[in-house]
C-alpha positions in Angstrom: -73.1 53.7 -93.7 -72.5 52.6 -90.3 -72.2 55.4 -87.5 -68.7 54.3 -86.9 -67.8 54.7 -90.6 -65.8 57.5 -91.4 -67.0 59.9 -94.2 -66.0 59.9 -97.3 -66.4 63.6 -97.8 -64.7 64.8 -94.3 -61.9 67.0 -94.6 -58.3 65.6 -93.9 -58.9 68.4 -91.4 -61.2 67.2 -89.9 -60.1 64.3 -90.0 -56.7 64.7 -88.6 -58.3 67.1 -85.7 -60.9 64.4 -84.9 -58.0 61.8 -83.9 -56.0 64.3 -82.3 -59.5 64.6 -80.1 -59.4 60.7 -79.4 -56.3 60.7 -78.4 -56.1 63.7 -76.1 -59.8 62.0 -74.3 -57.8 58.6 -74.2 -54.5 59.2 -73.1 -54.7 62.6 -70.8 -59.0 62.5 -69.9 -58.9 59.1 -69.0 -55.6 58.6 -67.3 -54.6 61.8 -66.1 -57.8 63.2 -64.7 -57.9 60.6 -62.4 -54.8 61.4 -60.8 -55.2 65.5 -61.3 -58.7 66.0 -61.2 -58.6 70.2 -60.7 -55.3 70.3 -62.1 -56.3 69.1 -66.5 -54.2 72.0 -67.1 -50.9 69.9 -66.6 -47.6 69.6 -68.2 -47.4 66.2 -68.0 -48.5 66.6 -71.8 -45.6 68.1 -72.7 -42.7 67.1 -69.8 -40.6 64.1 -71.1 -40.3 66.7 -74.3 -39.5 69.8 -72.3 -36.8 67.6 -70.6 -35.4 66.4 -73.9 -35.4 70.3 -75.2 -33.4 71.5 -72.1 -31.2 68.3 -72.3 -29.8 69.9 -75.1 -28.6 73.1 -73.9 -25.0 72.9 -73.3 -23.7 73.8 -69.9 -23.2 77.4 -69.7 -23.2 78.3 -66.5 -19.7 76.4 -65.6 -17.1 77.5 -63.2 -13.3 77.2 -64.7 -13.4 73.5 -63.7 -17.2 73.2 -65.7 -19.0 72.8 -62.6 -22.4 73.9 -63.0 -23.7 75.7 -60.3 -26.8 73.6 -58.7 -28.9 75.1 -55.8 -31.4 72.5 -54.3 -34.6 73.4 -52.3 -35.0 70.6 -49.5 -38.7 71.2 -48.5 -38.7 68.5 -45.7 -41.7 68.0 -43.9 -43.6 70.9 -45.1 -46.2 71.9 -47.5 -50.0 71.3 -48.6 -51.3 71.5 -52.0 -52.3 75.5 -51.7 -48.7 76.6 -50.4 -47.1 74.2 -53.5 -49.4 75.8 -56.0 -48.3 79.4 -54.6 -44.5 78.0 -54.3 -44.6 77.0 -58.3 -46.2 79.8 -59.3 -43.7 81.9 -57.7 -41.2 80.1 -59.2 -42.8 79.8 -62.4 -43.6 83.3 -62.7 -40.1 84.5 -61.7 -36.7 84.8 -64.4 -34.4 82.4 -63.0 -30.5 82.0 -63.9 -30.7 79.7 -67.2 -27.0 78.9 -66.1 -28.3 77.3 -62.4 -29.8 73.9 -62.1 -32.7 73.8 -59.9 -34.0 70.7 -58.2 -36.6 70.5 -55.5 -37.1 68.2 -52.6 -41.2 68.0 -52.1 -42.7 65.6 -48.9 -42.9 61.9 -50.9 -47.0 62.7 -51.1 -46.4 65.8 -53.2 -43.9 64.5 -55.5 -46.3 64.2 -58.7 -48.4 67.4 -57.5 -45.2 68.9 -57.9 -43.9 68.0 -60.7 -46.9 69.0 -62.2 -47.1 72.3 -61.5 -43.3 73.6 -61.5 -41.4 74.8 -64.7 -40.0 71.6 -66.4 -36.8 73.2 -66.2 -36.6 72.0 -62.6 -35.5 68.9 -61.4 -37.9 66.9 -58.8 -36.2 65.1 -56.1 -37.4 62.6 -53.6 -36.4 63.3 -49.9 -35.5 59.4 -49.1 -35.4 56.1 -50.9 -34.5 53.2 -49.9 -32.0 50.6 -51.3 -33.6 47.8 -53.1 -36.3 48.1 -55.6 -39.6 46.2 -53.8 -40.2 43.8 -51.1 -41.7 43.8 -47.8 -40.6 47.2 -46.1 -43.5 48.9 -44.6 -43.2 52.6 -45.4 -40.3 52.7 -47.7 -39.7 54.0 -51.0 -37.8 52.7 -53.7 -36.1 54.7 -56.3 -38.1 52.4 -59.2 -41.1 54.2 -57.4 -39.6 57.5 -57.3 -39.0 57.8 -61.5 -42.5 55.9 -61.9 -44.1 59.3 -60.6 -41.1 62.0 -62.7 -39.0 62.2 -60.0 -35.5 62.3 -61.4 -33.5 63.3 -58.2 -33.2 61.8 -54.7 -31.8 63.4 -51.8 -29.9 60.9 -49.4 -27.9 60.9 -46.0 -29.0 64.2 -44.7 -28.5 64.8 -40.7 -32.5 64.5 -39.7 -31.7 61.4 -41.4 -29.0 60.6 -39.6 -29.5 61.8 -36.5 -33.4 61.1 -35.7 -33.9 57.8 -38.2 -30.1 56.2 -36.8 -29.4 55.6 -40.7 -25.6 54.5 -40.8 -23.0 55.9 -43.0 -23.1 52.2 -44.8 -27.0 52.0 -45.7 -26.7 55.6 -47.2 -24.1 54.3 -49.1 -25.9 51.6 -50.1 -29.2 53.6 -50.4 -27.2 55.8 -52.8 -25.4 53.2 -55.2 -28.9 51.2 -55.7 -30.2 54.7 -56.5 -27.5 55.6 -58.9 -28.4 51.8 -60.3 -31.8 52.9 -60.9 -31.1 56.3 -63.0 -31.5 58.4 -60.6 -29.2 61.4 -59.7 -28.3 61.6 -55.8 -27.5 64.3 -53.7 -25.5 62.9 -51.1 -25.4 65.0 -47.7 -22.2 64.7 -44.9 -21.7 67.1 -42.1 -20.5 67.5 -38.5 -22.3 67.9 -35.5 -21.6 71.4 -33.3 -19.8 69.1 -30.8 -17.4 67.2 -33.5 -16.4 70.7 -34.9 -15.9 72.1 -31.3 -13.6 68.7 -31.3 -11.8 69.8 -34.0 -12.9 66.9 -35.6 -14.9 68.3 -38.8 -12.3 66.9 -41.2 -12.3 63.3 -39.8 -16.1 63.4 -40.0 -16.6 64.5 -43.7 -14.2 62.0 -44.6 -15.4 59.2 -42.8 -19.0 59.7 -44.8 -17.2 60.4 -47.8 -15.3 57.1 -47.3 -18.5 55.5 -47.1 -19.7 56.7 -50.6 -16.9 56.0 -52.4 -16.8 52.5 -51.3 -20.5 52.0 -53.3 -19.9 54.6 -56.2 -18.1 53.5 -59.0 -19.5 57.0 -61.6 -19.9 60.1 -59.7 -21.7 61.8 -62.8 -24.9 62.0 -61.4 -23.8 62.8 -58.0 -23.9 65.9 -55.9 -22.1 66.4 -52.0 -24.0 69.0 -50.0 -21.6 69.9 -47.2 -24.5 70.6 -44.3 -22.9 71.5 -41.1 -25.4 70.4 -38.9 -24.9 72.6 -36.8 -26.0 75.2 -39.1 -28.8 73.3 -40.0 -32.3 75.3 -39.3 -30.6 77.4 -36.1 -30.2 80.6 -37.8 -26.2 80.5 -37.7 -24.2 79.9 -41.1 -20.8 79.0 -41.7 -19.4 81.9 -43.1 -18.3 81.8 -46.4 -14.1 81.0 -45.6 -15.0 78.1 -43.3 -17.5 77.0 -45.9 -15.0 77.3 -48.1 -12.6 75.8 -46.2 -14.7 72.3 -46.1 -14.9 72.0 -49.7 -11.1 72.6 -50.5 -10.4 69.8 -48.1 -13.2 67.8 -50.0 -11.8 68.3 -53.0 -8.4 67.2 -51.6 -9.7 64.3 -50.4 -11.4 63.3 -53.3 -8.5 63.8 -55.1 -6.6 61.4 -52.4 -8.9 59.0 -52.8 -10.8 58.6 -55.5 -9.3 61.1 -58.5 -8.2 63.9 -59.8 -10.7 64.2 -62.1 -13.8 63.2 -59.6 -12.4 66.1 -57.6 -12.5 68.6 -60.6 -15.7 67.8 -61.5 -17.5 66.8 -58.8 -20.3 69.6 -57.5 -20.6 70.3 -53.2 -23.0 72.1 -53.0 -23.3 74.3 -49.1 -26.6 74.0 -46.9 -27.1 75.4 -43.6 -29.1 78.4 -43.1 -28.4 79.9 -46.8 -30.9 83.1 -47.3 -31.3 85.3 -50.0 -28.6 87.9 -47.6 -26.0 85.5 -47.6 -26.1 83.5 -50.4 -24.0 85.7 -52.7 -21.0 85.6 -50.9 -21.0 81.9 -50.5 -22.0 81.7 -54.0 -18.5 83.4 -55.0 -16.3 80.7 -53.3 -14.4 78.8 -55.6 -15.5 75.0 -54.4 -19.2 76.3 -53.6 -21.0 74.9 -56.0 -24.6 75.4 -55.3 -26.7 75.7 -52.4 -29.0 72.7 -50.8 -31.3 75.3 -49.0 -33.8 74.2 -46.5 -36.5 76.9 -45.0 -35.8 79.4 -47.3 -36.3 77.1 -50.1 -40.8 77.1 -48.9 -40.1 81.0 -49.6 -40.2 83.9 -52.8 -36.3 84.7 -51.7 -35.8 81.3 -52.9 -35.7 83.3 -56.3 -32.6 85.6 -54.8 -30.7 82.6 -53.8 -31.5 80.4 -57.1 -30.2 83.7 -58.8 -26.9 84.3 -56.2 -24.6 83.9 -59.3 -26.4 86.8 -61.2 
């Protein structure tokens, strides 16, 4: 009998334990090492099933219009592969609101590290993407890229965006429907500037941007607005929870305006802008708050208080 030649005599045991071996070397040695080589102890194994077993919770944690309360953690330019470990464990570790849906923005480098090492009941979002699916743009990211790696969120049209990159209200519009196209969900960022609120002009801005979207997006079921005052944005000073709240009832208005009733109802705005673990629960009980897209606070444990803020 050849060496390759199974025995007769082995155990279906054995057997059975011996292809389970093969398999594991093959498929998570051979391919995953390579990419992870301190980190064998992965979830990968187990991720596109853990997503399936949470896909079928039901929706719990639903305000009266069965908006589900969604606090993103925008990580920006920030992070190395020790503070992400410590970051993941922390939020591993910790008991987090079953009824709040948790995604997190890591630097484009760090995605897969990420998603890796955090609970598999937490969305992974990209930070940017751009809005076709290859070609010849040096630098760029495409949302094709973004799901190759686990990614399932990107985040899109946020001020540094804006403001330092010159992106225009039209290619995050476009940015977001070719994401959207792809299977991605987006969280789609407006906001004023300090001057166009001292201008009284906060209104006109947020609809102008939301006018943008709505010209692209045809299904806003995978979409979430984070209303980010910009002038809120990493100074310290927040919007306090009744002109927060004041934003997102003229959102909802708007949406309602133009594009419907039930797009309005359903739709989830989240609030960033200098949200902490101290003021988080008092934004968290407005009634068109939805969630929380926090920045700095987000690299931090009191990311556990704010993730919590409904408790």
């Amino acid at each position: 009998m050849s060496k390759s030649s199974p025995d007769n005599n082995q155990n279906p045991k054995d057997l059975a334990l011996d292809a389970l071996k093969s398999v594991v070397s093959e498929a998570f040695v051979g391919k995953f090492t390579a990419v992870f080589p301190k980190l064998f102890k992965c979830q990968w194994k187990t991720y596109e099933g853990q997503k399936k077993f949470f896909a079928n919770f039901s929706d719990t944690g639903c305000n009266m219009a069965g908006r589900k309360f969604c606090v993103g953690g925008n990580w920006k330019m920030n992070g190395d592969q020790k503070s992400i470990a410590e970051i993941a464990k922390t939020l591993s570790d910790a008991t987090l609101d079953p009824n709040t849906e948790v995604v997190i923005g890591a630097p484009a480098i760090y995605l897969m590290y990420a998603r890796n090492l955090l609970p598999c009941s937490i969305g992974v979002a990209g930070q940017n993407a751009y809005k076709v699916a290859k070609g010849a743009f040096t630098g760029e990211i495409s949302p094709a890229m973004l799901k190759d790696i686990g990614a399932d969120w990107v985040i899109l049209g946020h001020s540094e965006r804006r403001a330092i990159f010159k992106e225009s209200d039209e290619l995050i519009a476009e940015k977001a429907e070719h994401a959207l196209a792809e299977g991605l969900k987006v969280i789609a960022c407006i906001g004023e500037t300090l001057e166009e609120r001292e201008a009284g002009n906060t209104n006109d801005v947020v609809a102008r941007q939301m006018c943008a979207y709505a010209k692209k997006i045809r299904d806003w079921t995978n979409v979430v607005v984070a209303y980010e005052p910009v002038w809120a944005i990493g100074t310290g000073k927040t919007a306090t929870p009744d002109q927060a709240q004041e934003v997102h009832a003229y959102l909802r208005k708007w949406l309602v305006e133009n594009v419907s009733q039930a797009v309005s109802d359903s739709l989830r705005i989240q609030y960033g802008g200098s949200v902490t673990a101290a003021n988080a629960k008092e934004l968290a009980k407005k009634p068109d708050i939805d969630g929380f897209l926090v920045g700095g606070a987000s690299l931090k444990p009191e990311f556990v208080d704010i993730i919590n803020a409904r408790q």
